[in-house]
N, C-alpha and C positions, 0 to 999 in steps of 0.2 A: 784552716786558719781563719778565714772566716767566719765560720762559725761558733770558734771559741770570741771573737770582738764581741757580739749578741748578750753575750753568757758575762764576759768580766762586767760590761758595763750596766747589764742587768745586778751585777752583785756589788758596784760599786754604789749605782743608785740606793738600791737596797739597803746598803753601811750608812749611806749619807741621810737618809731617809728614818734608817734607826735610831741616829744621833739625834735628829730633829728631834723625835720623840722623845727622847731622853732628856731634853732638855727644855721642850715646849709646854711643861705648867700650864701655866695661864695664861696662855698664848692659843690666840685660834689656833685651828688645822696648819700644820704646816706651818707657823711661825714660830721663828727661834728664839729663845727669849735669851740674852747676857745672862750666864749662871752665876755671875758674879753678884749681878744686879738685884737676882731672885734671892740670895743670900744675902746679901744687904738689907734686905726691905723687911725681912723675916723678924727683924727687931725694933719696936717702936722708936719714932726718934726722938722720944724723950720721956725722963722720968714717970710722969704724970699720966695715968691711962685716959685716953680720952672720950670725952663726954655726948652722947649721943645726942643731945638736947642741944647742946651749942653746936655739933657738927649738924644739924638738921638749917640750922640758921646761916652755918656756912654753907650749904649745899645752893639753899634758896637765898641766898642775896647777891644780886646783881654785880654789886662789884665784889665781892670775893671769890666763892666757886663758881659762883653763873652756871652749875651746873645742868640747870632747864634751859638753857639759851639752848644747848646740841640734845640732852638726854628729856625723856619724858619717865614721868613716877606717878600712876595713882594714886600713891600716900599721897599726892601732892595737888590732887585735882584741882582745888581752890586757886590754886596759881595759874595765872594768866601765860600764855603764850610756851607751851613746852615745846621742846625742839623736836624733829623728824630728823636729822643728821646722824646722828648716835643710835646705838640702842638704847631700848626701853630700859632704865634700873628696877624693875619690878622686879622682885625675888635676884637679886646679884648675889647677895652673901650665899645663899644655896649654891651656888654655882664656883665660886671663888671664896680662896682662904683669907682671911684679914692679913696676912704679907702680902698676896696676891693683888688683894687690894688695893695697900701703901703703895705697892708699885705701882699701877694703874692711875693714880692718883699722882705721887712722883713724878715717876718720870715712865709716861706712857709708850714713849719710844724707843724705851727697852725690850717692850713687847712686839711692837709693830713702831720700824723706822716712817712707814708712811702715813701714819696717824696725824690727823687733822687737830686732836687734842693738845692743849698747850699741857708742858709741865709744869706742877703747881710746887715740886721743890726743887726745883734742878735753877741753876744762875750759869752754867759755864756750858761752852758747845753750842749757845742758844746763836742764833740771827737775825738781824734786824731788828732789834730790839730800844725801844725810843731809850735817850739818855737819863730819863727820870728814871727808869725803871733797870739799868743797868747793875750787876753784881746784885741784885733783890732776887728774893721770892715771890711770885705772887701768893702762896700763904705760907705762912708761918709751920716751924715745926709742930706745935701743939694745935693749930688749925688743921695738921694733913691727921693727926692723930684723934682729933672731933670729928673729923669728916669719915675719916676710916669708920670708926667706932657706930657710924651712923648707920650708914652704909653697913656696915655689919648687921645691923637689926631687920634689913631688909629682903626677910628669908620667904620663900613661897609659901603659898597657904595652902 
């Protein structure tokens, strides 16, 4: 009897472990990503393909993505102060599909709930959030789709 405990719980971890994978995309090791979430983001969120040139402007300014405040980019050397929080975005699109992206972008804590990353389109679930900024975006639909798009060009050399 004993010996079979060892064995289920070995095959349970195993199943549990399987599914992880099965549904961990663009999710580090080990992290589950909502399948729902990864199917959601798979479609732009709006008509208009977005612009890599204006998503490079949302990336780098301050009050929009603020995405140098946590991430650092060589394209971007020129810009003062990149973050050490984050990973490096060098080469991201090699690594990660443009849904994968949206999502990451979106709503980062689909991927990882302990992410220090705000969501840039998610308004509901959020906490403590000042009252100017309540039921908003911090960007806009065709903002996560410039910034995607950007981000997309940013393939290893």
């Amino acid at each position: 009897m004993k010996m079979t405990t060892p064995i289920v719980a070995a095959m349970v971890f195993g199943a549990s472990m399987a599914l992880t994978a099965t549904f961990s995309g663009p999710a580090q090791a080990g992290e589950p990503v909502e399948l729902a979430a990864m199917t959601e983001m798979a479609k732009p969120l709006t008509d208009q393909a977005g612009d890599p040139a204006t998503g490079k402007k949302v990336f780098s300014n301050r009050k929009l993505g603020n995405c140098l405040a946590c991430h650092s980019l060589q394209a971007m050397k020129e810009q003062p102060f990149h973050g050490e929080v984050a990973p490096p975005l060098d080469g991201v699109a090699s690594r990660y599909s443009i849904a994968e992206l949206r999502l990451r972008v979106a709503n980062p804590k689909a991927i990882n709930p302990e992410t220090q990353m705000p969501a840039y389109f998610r308004k509901d679930g959020l906490h403590r959030v000042m009252d100017k900024f309540k039921d908003k975006t911090i960007l806009t639909a065709q903002q996560v789709e410039d910034l995607v798009a950007y981000l997309g060009t940013l393939k290893e050399e």
